[in-house]
Each structure stands twice: as C-alpha cells, then as structure tokens.
N, C-alpha and C positions, 0 to 999 in steps of 0.2 A: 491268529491271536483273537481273543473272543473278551469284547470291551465291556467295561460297565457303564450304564446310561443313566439319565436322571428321565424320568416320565412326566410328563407336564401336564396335567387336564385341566381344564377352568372351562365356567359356565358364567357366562353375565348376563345380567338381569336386563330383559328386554329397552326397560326405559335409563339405559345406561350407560349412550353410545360414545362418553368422551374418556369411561374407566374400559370400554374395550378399548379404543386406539392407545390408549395409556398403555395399558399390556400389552399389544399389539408390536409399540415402539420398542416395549422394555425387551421381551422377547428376540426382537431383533437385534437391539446394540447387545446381548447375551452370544449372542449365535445358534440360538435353538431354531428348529425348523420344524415344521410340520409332518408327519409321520403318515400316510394312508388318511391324509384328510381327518384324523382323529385324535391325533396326542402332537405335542410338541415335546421333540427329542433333541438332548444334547451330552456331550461323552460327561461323567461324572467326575469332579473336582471336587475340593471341600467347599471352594469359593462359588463354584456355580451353585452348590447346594444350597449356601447361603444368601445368595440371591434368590433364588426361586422361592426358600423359606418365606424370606422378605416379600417377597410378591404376593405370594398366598395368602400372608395374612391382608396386608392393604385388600386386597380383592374380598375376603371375608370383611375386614371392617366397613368393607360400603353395601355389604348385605348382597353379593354375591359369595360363588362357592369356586372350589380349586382343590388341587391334592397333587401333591406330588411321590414319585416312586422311586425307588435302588434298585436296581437289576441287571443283570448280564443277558447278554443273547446267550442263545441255546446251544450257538454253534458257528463255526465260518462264515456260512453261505447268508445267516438271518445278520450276521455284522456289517457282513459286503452291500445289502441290500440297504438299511440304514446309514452306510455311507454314503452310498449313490443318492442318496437323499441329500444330503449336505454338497456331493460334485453336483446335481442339478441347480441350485439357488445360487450356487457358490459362481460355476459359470454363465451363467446368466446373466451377471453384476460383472464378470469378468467380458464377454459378448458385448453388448453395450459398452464399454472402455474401449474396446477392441474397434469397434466402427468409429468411434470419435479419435480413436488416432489415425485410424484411414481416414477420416474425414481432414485432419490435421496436413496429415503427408502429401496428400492432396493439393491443398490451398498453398503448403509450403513447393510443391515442384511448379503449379503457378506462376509465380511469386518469381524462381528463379528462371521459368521460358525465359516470361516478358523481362527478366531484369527489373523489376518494381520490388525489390526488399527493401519498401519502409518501415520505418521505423516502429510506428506505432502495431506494423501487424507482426511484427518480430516479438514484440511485448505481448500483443495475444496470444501469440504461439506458445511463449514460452510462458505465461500465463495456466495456459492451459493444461501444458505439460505437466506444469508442478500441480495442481489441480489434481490431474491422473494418478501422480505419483502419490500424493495426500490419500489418493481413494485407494487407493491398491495398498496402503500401511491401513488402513480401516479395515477394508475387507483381511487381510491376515492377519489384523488382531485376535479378528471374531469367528477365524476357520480355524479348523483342527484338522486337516488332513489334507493329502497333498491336492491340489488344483493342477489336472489338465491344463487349462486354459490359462491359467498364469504363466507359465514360459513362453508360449506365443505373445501375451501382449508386454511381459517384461523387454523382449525383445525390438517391437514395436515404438517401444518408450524410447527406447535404447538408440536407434534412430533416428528419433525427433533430436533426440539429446545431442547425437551426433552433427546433426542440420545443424543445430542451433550453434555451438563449438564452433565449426567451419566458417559459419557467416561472421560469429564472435571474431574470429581467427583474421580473415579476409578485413574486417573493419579496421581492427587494429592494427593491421598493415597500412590501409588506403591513409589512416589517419597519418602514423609515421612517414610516408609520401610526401600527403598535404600540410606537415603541421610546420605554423612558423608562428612566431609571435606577433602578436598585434598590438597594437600603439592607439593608444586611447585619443588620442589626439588627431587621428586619421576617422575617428566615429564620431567627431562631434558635429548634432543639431541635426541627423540625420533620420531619414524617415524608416523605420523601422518594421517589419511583418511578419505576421503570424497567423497561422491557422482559428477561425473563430473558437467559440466554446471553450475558454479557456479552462483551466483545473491547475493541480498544486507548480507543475513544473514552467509552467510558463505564466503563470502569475509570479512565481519568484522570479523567473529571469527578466520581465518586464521591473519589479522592483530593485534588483539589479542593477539592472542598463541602466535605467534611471540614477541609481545612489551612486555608482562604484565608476561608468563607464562612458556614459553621456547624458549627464542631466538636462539636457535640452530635446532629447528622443521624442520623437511623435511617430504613434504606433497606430499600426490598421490592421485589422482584423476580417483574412480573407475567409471565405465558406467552401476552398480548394487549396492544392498545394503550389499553384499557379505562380510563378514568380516576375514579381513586379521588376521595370526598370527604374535603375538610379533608387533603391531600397535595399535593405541590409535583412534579408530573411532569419530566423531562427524560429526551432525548431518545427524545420521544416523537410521532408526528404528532397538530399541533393545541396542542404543546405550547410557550410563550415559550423553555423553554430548549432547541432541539435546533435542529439544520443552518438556520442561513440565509445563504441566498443562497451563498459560495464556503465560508463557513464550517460547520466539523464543531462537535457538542454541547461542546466543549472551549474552544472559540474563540468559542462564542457565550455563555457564562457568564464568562467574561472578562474583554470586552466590556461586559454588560448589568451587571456588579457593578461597573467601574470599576478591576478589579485592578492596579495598576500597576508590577509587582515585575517588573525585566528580567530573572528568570530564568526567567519563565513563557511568554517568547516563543516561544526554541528548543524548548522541552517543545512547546508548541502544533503548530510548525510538524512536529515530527518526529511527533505525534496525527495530524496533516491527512494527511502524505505517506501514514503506514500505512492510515486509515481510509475515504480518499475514492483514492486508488491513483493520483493523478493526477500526483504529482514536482513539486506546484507548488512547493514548495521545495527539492528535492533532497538533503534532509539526509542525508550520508552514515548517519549512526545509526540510521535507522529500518530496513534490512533487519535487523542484527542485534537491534534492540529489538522485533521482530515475531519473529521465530523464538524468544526467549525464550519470550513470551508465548504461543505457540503451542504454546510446551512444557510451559509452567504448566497451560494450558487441557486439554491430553493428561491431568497426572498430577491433576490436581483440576476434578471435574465437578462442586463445587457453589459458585454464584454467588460467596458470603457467604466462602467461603475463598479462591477463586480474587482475589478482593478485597483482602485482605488479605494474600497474598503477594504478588501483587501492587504495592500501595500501593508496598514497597518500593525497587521499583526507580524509582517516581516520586522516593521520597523523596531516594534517588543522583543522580538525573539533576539535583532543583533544587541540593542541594548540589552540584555539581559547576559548575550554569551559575553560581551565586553566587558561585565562590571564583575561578572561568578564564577565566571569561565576558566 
C-alpha cells in the first residue's frame, strides 16, 4: 500500500531560538518525525494539514520561512523506509518505558524477599504504573503504525498491574483477619505516632483523632517507622491504623471507630484523591486543597505547626459539608 505524506520544511532565523523549540514541541505532540535529517514527515490527514498550515504561517509571521508538501511515495519499498522512521523514535520512547518497568519489577520482588511491602512504596509503584500507562495513551495518540515495542511493554505493565492486584488482594484478606471494632473510649489521652513530614493524609487523620476520637491525643513525630511502646501508631507500615487495601490512613480510622457523621465522607474522599493520586473519586476540591497545603508545607517546616494551621481548613471543609452537604 503506498501512503500519502505531508512534507514539512522550516528554516528559522538564526536569532530565534525560543520559535525553533516552539516548533520543535509542536512538531512532536503532531507526531511528525524527522526524515534523512532534512524534512519532517507525517502520513497525510486533513487535520494534520491543518495544523501544519497553522504552523507555517506563525513561523512566517515571526520572519522566518516553511513550506509544506502532498505527496505519495513512489512505491512499497520508499513507504517501508519512512515507516521505519516513525518504528525508530516511536520505540525509543517505548525502550526507556520498558527499563523503568524493569526498574519497577525489580524494587517490587525486593520488596516481597524481605517482606517490607509498605505502604507508601505500594503508592509509588502504583504511581508509577499509572504514569506508564498515561505515556503509552500519548505515545499512541501520536503514532500511526503499529510499534514492535509496544506488546513487549504492554505486557510488562500488565505485571506490575498484576503485583499490584495480588498485594491489593492479600491486604484485604489480612484486614478481614484483623478487623474488629474499636471503642473510642479505650483511646483516650493517649500518645499517639506518626511518621515525620506530614502531607494531606495524616494531617487529616491527626485532625480526626483529635475531633472525632480522642481529643486529648498527644502526637510525636518519628524520622522512621520504628514503633514506640505504650503509643497508638497510624499510618505507619505494620500499623492497624494506616492504608488498607483501596483505603488511605483517613478512611481506615473511619472505618475501624465506626464514625458515622456524613460530613466526613466528602473530606475522606477529597484525602483519598490527593493522597493515593488516583481520581477514584474525582472531587473537583482536592486540586485546589492540595496546592494550599503545599503552601503551608513551603511557609512552615515543623510538623506540630504545620498541624495546626492546618487543622483549620479540615475544620472549614466539615462545617461546610454539614451545613450544604
């Protein structure tokens, strides 16, 4: 089958160098490639046409030049040779994905030698994962032809994916094991710990303990996962109250106290979206309630304040879901 291509040429003016990376960029989220070092080629649509039109002109209104072409190859063998132009960049971008999931499968067999699957490197895993998954729907936006290299690391994924399911799997048993209810009443005035450097899920669950569970709590802030005697750990690995199974340390104290206030749902689910990054709920609030917090975190670097200014906006968000909710 013998394609038609669009032909790309541009020439930019020596003192110009932020309208070449401009075109540079554009060129690439297009999916045009570079041809023999000399043309940038991409198979012909009406839409790519019209991007590229659009290109040329910008490029001419800043007193550079461009032109673009319609043509077919000549024949089979000149089509094969401009594909393999597109499988070379295309796996390359595929290669690099490809080592970072080995790099993945790796830290995840780790992880299950020693018996150390915490919590927080579960969430970079699976972090990561989706990350992979995000670039691999990019890169096939912007390819047209099939990728070698894409079934090998679809596959790849497909195993992390698996990891991740099994340990999911495995939690949600140990939880069903361990789970029984707890008595608020058995947690009061008691000294409570957590991992330093707080962020969104264990600032809520500090404002939590505090509102809902034992308003008398006095919390310490360890620089390890080290568990103290005669203290009530959360989210911590090994600890009753931190991540199980879909849920973040906020949703699993919740839960395990029996909390039943409907305004602590929305708070939870807007904790989840920030803390585990995965939009299982989508709550529009939690981008702008994470850039707050992010900005608290900038002007105050010690836990015990960061907490405490903090608190507040929990205490907005329940009055808010109480009164609108």
């Amino acid at each position: 089958m013998v394609n038609t291509w669009i032909l790309f040429i541009h020439q930019i003016a020596q003192d110009a160098p932020t309208l070449r990376v401009k075109v540079w960029r554009n060129l690439k989220k297009y999916g045009a490639v570079l041809f023999k070092n000399a043309v940038y080629v991409i198979p012909h649509t009406k839409q790519h046409e019209e991007m590229l039109q659009w290109l040329c002109k910008q490029i001419k209104d800043e007193g550079s030049d461009a032109s673009l072409f319609i043509t077919k190859s000549m024949n089979n063998a000149q089509d094969e040779e401009m594909i393999q132009c597109f499988h070379e960049v295309c796996n390359k971008e595929y290669r690099a994905l490809i080592i970072a999931c080995d790099d993945m499968a790796k830290k995840a067999e780790q992880m299950e030698e020693t018996g150390n699957i915490a919590d927080s490197a579960v969430s970079e895993l699976k972090k990561g994962v989706n990350e992979i998954l995000k670039n691999i729907e990019e890169i096939a936006r912007t390819y047209f032809f099939h990728a070698p290299q894409k079934e090998r690391l679809v596959k790849k994924t497909e195993f992390l994916e698996k990891k991740l399911a099994d340990w999911q799997e495995t939690s949600k048993r140990e939880v069903s094991l361990m789970h029984k209810a707890y008595q608020r009443k058995d947690f009061y005035g008691k000294k409570w710990i957590t991992r330093k450097d707080v962020f969104i899920d264990r600032m809520a669950s500090v404002w939590l303990i505090r509102k809902f569970i034992d308003p008398k709590a006095r919390f310490v802030f360890l620089s390890d996962d080290k568990i103290v005697k005669d203290a009530i750990p959360f989210d911590m690995y090994g600890s009753a109250f931190t991540h199980q199974g879909e849920d973040c340390t906020f949703e699993t104290l919740i839960k395990a106290f029996g909390l039943k206030d409907p305004a602590l749902q929305p708070i939870a689910e807007i904790v989840h979206d920030i803390d585990l990054e995965d939009d299982k709920y989508g709550r529009k609030e939690a981008e702008g309630i994470e850039h707050i917090i992010r900005e608290l975190k900038q002007q105050q670097k010690d836990d015990k304040e960061l907490i405490e200014k903090g608190s507040g906006i929990f205490d907005a968000l329940y009055q808010y879901f109480r009164l609108f909710k």
